[in-house]
Z-matrix of the N, CA and C atoms (Angstrom, degrees):
N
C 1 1.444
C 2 1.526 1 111.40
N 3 1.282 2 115.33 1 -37.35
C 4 1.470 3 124.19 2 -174.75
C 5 1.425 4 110.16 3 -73.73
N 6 1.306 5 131.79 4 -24.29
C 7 1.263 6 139.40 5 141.80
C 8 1.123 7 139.62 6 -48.11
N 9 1.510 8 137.53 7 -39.59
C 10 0.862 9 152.66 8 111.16
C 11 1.553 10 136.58 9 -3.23
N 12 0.848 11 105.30 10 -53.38
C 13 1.355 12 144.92 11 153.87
C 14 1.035 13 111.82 12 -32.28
N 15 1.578 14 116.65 13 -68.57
C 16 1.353 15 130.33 14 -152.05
C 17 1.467 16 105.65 15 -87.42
N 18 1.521 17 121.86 16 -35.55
C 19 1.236 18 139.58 17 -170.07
C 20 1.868 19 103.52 18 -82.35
N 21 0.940 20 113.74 19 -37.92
C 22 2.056 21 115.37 20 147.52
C 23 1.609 22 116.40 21 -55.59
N 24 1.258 23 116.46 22 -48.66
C 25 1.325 24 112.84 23 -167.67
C 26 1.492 25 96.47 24 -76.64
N 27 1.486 26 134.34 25 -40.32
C 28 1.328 27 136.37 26 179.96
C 29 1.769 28 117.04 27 -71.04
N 30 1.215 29 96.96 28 -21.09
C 31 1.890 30 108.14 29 171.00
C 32 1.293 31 104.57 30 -77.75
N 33 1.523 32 126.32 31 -46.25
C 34 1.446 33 128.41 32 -163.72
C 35 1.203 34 118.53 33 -80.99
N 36 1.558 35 113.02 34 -9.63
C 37 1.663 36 133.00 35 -166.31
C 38 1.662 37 96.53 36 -92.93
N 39 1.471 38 115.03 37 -47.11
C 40 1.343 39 129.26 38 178.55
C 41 1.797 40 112.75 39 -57.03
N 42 1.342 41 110.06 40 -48.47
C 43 1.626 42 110.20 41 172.72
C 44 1.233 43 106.09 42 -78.26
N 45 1.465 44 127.15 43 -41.46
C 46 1.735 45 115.07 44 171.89
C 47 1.375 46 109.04 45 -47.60
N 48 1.380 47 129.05 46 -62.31
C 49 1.515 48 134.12 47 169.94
C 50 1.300 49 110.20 48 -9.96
N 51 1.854 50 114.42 49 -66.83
C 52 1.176 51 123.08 50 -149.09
C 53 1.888 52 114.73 51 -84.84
N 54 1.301 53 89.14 52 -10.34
C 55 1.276 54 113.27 53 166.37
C 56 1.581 55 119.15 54 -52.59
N 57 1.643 56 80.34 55 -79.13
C 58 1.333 57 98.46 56 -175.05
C 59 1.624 58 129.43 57 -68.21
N 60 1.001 59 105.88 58 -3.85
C 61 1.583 60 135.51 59 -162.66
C 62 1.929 61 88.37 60 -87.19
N 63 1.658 62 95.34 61 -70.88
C 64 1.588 63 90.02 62 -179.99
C 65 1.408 64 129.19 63 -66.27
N 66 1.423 65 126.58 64 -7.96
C 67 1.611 66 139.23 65 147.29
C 68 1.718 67 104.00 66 -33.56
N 69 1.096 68 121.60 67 -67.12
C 70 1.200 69 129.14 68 174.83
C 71 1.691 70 115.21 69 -59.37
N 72 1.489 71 101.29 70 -60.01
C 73 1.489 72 93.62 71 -173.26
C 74 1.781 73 116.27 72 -132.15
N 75 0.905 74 132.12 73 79.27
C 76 1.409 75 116.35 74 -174.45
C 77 1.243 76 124.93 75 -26.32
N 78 1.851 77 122.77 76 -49.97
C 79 1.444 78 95.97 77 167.89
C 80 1.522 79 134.64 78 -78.45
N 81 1.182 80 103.53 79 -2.77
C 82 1.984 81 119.41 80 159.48
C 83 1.479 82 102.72 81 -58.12
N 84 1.318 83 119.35 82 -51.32
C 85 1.582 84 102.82 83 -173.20
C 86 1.194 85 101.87 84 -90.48
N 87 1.453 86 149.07 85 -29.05
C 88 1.310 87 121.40 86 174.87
C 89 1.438 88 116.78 87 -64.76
N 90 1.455 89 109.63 88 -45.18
C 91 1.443 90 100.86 89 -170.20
C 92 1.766 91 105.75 90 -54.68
N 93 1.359 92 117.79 91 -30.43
C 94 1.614 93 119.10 92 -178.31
C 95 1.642 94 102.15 93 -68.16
N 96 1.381 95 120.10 94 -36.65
C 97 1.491 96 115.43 95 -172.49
C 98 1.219 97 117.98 96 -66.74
N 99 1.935 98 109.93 97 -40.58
C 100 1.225 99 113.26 98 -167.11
C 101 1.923 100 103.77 99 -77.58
N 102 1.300 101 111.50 100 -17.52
C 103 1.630 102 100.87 101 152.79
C 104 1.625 103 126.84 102 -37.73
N 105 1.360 104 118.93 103 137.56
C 106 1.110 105 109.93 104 -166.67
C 107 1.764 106 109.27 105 -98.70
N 108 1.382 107 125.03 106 72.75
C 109 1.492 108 154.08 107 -138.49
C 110 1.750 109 69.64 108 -79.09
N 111 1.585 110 105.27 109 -87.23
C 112 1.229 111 77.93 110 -143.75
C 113 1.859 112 124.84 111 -88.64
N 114 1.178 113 93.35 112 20.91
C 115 1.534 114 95.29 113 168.91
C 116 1.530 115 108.41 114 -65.99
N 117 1.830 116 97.90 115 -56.49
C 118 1.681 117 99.51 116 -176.54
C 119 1.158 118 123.71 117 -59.29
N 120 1.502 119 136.11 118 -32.67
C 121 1.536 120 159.58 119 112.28
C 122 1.597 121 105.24 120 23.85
N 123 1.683 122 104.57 121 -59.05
C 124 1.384 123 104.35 122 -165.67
C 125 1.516 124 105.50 123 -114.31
N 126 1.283 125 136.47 124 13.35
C 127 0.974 126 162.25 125 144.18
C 128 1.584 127 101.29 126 -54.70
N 129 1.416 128 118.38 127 -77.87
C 130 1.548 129 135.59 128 167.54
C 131 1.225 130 104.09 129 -49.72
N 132 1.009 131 135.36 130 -60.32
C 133 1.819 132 113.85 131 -166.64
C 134 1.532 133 103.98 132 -69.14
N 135 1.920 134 131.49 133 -31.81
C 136 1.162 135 113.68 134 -172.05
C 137 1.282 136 128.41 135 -84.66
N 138 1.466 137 104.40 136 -11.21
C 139 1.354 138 118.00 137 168.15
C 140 1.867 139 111.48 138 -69.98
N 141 0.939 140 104.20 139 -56.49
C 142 1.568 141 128.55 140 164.88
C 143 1.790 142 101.37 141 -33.43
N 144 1.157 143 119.53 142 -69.76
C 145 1.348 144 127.41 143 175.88
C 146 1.236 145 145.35 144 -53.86
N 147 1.651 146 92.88 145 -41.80
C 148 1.564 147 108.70 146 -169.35
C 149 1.482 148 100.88 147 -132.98
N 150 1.192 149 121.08 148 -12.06
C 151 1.448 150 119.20 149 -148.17
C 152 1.777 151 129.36 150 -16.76
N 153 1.156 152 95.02 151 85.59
C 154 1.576 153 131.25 152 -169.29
C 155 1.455 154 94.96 153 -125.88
N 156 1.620 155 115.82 154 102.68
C 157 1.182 156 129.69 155 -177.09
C 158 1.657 157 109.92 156 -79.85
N 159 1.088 158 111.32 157 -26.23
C 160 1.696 159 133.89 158 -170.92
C 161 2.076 160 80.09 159 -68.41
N 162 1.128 161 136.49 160 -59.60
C 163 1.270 162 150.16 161 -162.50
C 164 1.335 163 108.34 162 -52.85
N 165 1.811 164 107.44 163 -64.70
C 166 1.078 165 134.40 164 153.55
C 167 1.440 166 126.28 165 -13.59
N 168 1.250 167 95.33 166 -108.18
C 169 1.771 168 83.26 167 162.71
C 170 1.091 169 136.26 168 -64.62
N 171 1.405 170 130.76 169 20.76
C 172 1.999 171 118.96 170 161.24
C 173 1.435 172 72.81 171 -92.48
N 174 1.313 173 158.81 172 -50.78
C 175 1.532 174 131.73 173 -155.09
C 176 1.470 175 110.53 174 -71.35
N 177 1.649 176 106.37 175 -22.32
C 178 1.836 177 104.10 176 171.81
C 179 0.925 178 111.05 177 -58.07
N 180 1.636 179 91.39 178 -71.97
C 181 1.966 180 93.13 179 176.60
C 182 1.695 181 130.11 180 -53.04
N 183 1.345 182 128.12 181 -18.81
C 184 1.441 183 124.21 182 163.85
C 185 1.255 184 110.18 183 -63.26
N 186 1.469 185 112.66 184 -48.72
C 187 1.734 186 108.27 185 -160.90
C 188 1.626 187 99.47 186 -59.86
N 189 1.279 188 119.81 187 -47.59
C 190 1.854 189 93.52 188 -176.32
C 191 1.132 190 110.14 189 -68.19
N 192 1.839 191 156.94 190 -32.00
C 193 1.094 192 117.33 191 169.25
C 194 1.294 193 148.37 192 -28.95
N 195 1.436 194 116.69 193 -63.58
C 196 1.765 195 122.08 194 148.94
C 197 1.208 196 118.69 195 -10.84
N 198 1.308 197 119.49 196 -69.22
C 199 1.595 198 132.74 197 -162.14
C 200 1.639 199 109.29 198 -15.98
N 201 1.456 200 107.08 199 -59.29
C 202 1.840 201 96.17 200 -175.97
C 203 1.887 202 107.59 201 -62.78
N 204 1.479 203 104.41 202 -49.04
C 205 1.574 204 87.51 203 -177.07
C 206 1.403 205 124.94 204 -34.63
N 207 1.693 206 88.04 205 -55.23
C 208 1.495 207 99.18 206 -170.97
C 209 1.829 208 114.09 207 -63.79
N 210 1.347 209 108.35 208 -2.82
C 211 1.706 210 94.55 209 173.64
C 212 1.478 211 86.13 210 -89.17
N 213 1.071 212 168.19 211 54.14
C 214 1.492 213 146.51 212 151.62
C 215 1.615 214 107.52 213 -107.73
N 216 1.367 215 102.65 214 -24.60
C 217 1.750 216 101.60 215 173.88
C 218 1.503 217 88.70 216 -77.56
N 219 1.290 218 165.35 217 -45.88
C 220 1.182 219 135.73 218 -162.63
C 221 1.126 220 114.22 219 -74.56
N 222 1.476 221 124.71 220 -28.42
C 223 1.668 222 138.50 221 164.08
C 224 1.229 223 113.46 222 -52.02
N 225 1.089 224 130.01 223 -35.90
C 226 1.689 225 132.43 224 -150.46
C 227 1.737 226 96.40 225 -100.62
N 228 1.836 227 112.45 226 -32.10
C 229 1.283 228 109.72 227 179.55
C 230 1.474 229 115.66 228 -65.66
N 231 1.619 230 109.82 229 -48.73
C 232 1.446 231 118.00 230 -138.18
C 233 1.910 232 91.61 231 -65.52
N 234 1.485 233 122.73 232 -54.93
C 235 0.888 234 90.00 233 -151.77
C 236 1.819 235 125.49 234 -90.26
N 237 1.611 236 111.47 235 25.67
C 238 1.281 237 113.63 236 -174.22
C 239 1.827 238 89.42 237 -126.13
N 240 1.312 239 87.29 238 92.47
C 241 1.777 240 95.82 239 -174.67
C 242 1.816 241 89.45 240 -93.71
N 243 1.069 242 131.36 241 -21.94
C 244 1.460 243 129.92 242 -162.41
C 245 1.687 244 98.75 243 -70.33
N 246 1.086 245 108.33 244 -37.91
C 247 1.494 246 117.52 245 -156.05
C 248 1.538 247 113.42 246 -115.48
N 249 1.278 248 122.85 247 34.31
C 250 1.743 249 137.29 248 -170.46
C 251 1.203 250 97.05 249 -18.61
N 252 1.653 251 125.68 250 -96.20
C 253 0.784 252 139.26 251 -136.96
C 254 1.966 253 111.78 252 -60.52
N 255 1.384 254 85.09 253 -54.12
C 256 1.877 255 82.09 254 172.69
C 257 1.635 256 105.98 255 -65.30
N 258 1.544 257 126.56 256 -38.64
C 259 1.484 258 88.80 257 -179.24
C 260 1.211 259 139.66 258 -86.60
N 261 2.024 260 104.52 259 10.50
C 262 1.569 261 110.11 260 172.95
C 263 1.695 262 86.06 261 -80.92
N 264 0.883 263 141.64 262 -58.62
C 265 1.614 264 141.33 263 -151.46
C 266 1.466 265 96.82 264 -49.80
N 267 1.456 266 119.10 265 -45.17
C 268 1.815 267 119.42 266 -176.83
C 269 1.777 268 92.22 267 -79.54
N 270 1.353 269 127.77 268 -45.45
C 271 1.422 270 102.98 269 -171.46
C 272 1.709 271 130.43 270 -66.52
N 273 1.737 272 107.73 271 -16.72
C 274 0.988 273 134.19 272 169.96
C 275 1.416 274 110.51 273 -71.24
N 276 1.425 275 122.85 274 -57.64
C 277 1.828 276 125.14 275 157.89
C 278 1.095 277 132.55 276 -40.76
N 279 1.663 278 122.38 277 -19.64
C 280 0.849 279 137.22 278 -141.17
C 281 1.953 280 89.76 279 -119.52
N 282 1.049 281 101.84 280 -45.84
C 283 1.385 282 128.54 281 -150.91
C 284 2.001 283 85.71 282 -74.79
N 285 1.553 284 96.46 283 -55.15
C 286 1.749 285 87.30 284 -177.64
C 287 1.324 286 118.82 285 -80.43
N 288 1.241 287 122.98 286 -35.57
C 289 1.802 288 123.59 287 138.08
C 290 1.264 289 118.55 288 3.93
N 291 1.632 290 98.79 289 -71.04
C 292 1.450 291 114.44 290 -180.00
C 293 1.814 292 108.42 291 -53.71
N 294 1.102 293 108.08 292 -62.20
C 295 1.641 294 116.36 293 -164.55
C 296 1.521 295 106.47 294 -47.26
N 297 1.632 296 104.79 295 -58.48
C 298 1.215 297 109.50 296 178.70
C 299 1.548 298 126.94 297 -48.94
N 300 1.842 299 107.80 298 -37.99
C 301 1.651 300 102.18 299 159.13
C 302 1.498 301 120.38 300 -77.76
N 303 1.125 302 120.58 301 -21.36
C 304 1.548 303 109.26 302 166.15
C 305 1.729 304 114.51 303 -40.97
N 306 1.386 305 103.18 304 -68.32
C 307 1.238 306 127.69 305 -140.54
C 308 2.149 307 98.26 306 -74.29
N 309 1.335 308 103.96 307 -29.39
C 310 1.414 309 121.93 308 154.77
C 311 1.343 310 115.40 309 -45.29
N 312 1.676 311 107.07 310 -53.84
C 313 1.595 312 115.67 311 -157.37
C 314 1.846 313 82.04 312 -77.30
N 315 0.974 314 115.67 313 -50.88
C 316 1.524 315 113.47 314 -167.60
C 317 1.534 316 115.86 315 -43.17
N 318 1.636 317 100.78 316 -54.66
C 319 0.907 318 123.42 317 -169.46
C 320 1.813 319 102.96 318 -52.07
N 321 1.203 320 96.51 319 -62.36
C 322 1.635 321 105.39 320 -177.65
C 323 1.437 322 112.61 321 -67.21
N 324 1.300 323 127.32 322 -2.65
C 325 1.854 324 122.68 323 157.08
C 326 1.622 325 109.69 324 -95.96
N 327 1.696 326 106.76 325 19.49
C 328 1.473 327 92.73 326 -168.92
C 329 1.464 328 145.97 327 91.86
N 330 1.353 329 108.43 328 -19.84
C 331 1.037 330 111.19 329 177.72
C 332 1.723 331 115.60 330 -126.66
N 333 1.566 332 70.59 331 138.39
C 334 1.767 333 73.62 332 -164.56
C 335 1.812 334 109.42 333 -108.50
N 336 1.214 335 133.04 334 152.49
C 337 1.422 336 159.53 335 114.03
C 338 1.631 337 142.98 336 5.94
């Protein structure tokens, strides 16, 4: 449990960082956001955990599929800054929208995830 623990308190320290980082500078926190924290994050704890390399890499290789969906929630935010909350709720809708047709299109060339 105390492990556990530690690997939350060390995840939550990393997004506070990136937070606070862009308070000061926006491109300080993007360039820190657009790091891929918590892929490598969970990369590190499963190696750490299980170390089952076979495990390992299907989570390498999954995490870049996403990648284009997931740029459309940053698209959908930036330019309705007036209205936060509804345009994370549409960039977030938008964003699993996306996944779900990826993973269709994938699905239907065969290759699966």
């Amino acid at each position: 449990m105390l492990y556990a623990t530690f690997k939350v308190i060390l995840t939550s320290v990393l997004v506070v960082a990136v937070s606070e980082a862009a308070k000061r500078s926006t491109l300080v926190g993007a360039i820190i956001a657009s790091v891929p924290l918590v892929s490598v994050l969970a990369m590190i704890w499963l190696q750490v955990d299980a170390s089952d390399t076979e495990k390992l890499a299907r989570l390498a290789t999954g995490i870049g599929a996403p990648f284009a969906p997931a740029l459309l929630e940053s698209a959908a935010v930036a330019p309705r800054r007036r209205h936060f909350h509804a345009s994370i709720a549409a960039s977030l809708a938008l964003t699993v929208g996306a996944y779900f047709a990826m993973l269709y299109g994938l699905r239907f060339a065969g290759i699966e995830i």
